[in-house]
Each structure stands twice: as structure tokens, then as C-alpha cells.
N, C-alpha and C positions, 0 to 999 in steps of 0.2 A: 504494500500500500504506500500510495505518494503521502510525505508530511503534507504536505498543503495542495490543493485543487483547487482552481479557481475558473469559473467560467462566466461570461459575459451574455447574456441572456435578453436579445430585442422584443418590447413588448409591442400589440399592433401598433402603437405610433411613434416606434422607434424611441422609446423612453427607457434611458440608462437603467439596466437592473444588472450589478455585479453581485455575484456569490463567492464568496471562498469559503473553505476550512484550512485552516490552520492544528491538523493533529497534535505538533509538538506544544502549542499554546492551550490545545484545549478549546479552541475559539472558533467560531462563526462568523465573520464579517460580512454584511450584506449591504448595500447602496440602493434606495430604489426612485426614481424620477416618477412623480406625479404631472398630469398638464392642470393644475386643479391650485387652490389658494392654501397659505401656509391654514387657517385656521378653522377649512376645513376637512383637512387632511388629519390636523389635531385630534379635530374632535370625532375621525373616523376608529383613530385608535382610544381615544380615552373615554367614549359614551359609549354602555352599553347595546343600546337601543342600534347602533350600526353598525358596532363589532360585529355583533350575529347574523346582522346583511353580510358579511362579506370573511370571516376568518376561518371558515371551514372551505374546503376543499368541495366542490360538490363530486359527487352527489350527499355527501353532507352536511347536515347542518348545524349551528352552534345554536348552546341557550344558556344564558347566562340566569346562575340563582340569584348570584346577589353581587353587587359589584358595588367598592366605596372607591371613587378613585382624590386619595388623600395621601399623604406619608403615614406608613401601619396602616392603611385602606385594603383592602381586599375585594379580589373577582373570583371566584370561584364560577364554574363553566362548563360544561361537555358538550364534547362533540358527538352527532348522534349518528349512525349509520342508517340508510334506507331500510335495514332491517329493526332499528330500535337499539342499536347496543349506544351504553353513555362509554365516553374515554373524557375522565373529566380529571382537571387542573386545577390547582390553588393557584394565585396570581399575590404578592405581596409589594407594595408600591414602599421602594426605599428612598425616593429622591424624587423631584419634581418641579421643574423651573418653568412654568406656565409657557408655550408654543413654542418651546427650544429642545426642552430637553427631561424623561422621565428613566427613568432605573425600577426594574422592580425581580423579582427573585418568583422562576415557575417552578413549577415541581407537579408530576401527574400526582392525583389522589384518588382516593375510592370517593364514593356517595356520601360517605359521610364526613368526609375533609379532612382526611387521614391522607398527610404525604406521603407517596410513594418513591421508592428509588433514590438517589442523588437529584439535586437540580439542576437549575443552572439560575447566572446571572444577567439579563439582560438591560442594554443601554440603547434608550431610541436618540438620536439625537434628528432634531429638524431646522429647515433653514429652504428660504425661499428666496426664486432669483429670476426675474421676466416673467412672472406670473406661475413657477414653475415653482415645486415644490420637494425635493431634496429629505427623503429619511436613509439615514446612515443607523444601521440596528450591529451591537456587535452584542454576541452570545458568549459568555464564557460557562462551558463547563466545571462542574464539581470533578467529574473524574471522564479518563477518556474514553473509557467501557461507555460512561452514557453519552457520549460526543456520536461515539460511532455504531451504538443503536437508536439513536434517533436519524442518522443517516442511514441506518439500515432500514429503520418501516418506513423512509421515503419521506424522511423531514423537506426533501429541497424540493421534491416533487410535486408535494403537497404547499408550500410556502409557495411554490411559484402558480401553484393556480389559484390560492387566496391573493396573492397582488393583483391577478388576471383580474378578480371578481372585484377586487377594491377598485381597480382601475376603470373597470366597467360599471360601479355605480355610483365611486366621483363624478364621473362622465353624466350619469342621469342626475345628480344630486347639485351639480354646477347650473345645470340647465334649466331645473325648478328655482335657483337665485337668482336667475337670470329676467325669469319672465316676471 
């Protein structure tokens, strides 16, 4: 296995989407270009009500139980398969500088909000430039075993059709501000 992979990934309006892993870091670095406003791009990842438009991969879908989004704030969430199965997440919000920049700590759990596994640590950062909208997300793994089973059930496979889905309903969600 390569320490680091990275690949460059065009979305349909040719909007920057870089991936790597970094094995010997433990790390996920992702870059992704929005054509959409810094602060509704924001509020795609930080309100529940449009995470679960868009952060599952379809054909599934997300449903969030309860989401505080504060520092000590919590989302808890699963994703649901067309057959019914929950794969659900604790979400803990460690940092948070209003439309620049949040930190928060995942970890999969069972139903009842019991962490499973190692986690990891992630950092969104944001930043807007011609009307264009810029999230830099880097992942840091607890341990490599969960770095390279989350790339093994198809972390990047799954991540790239949730930007496909965000991307496509910035696109309707730009359009209703518009009129």
C-alpha cells in the first residue's frame, strides 16, 4: 500500500474536489469548490435540517436525532439503508469560529450513543473567493487500522457522492434566494 494517495476529482462544473490520504499521518485531507455563497455553504454543514438533504450517499439516507451545534454541542445521526438498517455517529463540536472555521471529534455508535471503535478528529475550514466557496476538511485518525477501514467500506466513494448531492442542492437552494 502507497503512504499517501491522492487524487483530483472534477465535479459536473469542473469545481476543485482534491482527496488524499496520508497513511503515515493518519490523515484525510480533502479540498472541495462550491459555485454557491460562503454562508450558505455554512449553514449546509452546520443545520441539521440540510445535512440530511445531502450527507448520505444515496440510495441512502440520513436522520438526525438531535443535533446542538455549540462547543460540547452534539449531533448524533444514522444513516439509513433502503432496507432500514441505522449506521449511526456521535458528532462532538470542539471549536467553532462562526463561517471560517469548526472542529469536532466523530466516532460511529450504536442506538443508544454508545461510541464505537477509535474516532477521529475533524477540521472544516471555509473561505470564499468570486462568489465561490472553498471547504478545506482535514481528518485525523485515532489509529491507522480505523484510517484504512473507513477507506475500506468506501469512505471516499461514499464522500464523493455526498459533495455530488450537496453540490446539487446548493444549486436548487441558490436558486430559491435568488427568486
Amino acid at each position: 500500500m502507497k503512504n499517501e494517495e491522492k487524487s483530483h476529482i472534477a465535479g459536473e462544473n469542473n469545481l476543485l474536489f482534491d482527496f488524499a490520504v496520508d497513511k503515515a499521518a493518519k490523515t484525510v485531507h480533502i479540498t472541495r469548490e462550491f459555485d454557491a455563497e460562503l454562508t450558505l455553504v455554512w449553514d449546509a454543514f452546520t443545520k441539521a435540517e440540510i445535512l440530511d438533504q445531502w450527507v448520505a450517499p444515496k440510495p441512502w439516507t440520513s436522520k438526525t436525532k438531535f443535533m446542538d451545534f455549540k462547543v460540547g454541542g452534539r449531533r448524533f445521526y444514522a444513516m439509513v439503508s433502503p432496507e432500514g438498517h441505522e449506521r449511526w455517529a456521535i458528532q462532538t463540536y470542539t471549536s467553532i469560529s462562526p463561517k471560517t472555521n469548526f472542529k469536532m471529534f466523530n466516532a460511529f455508535a450504536d442506538k443508544d450513543e454508545n461510541p464505537e471503535l477509535p474516532g477521529s478528529d475533524w477540521d472544516y475550514n471555509f473561505s470564499e473567493q468570486d462568489g465561490k466557496t472553498i471547504v478545506r476538511i482535514t481528518i485525523y485518525n485515532e489509529s491507522l487500522d480505523r484510517l484504512e477501514r473507513m477507506i475500506e467500506m468506501g469512505f471516499k466513494e461514499g464522500f464523493t457522492l455526498s459533495m455530488t448531492n450537496l453540490e446539487n442542492l446548493l444549486a436548487t437552494l441558490s436558486q430559491r434566494s435568488e427568486k
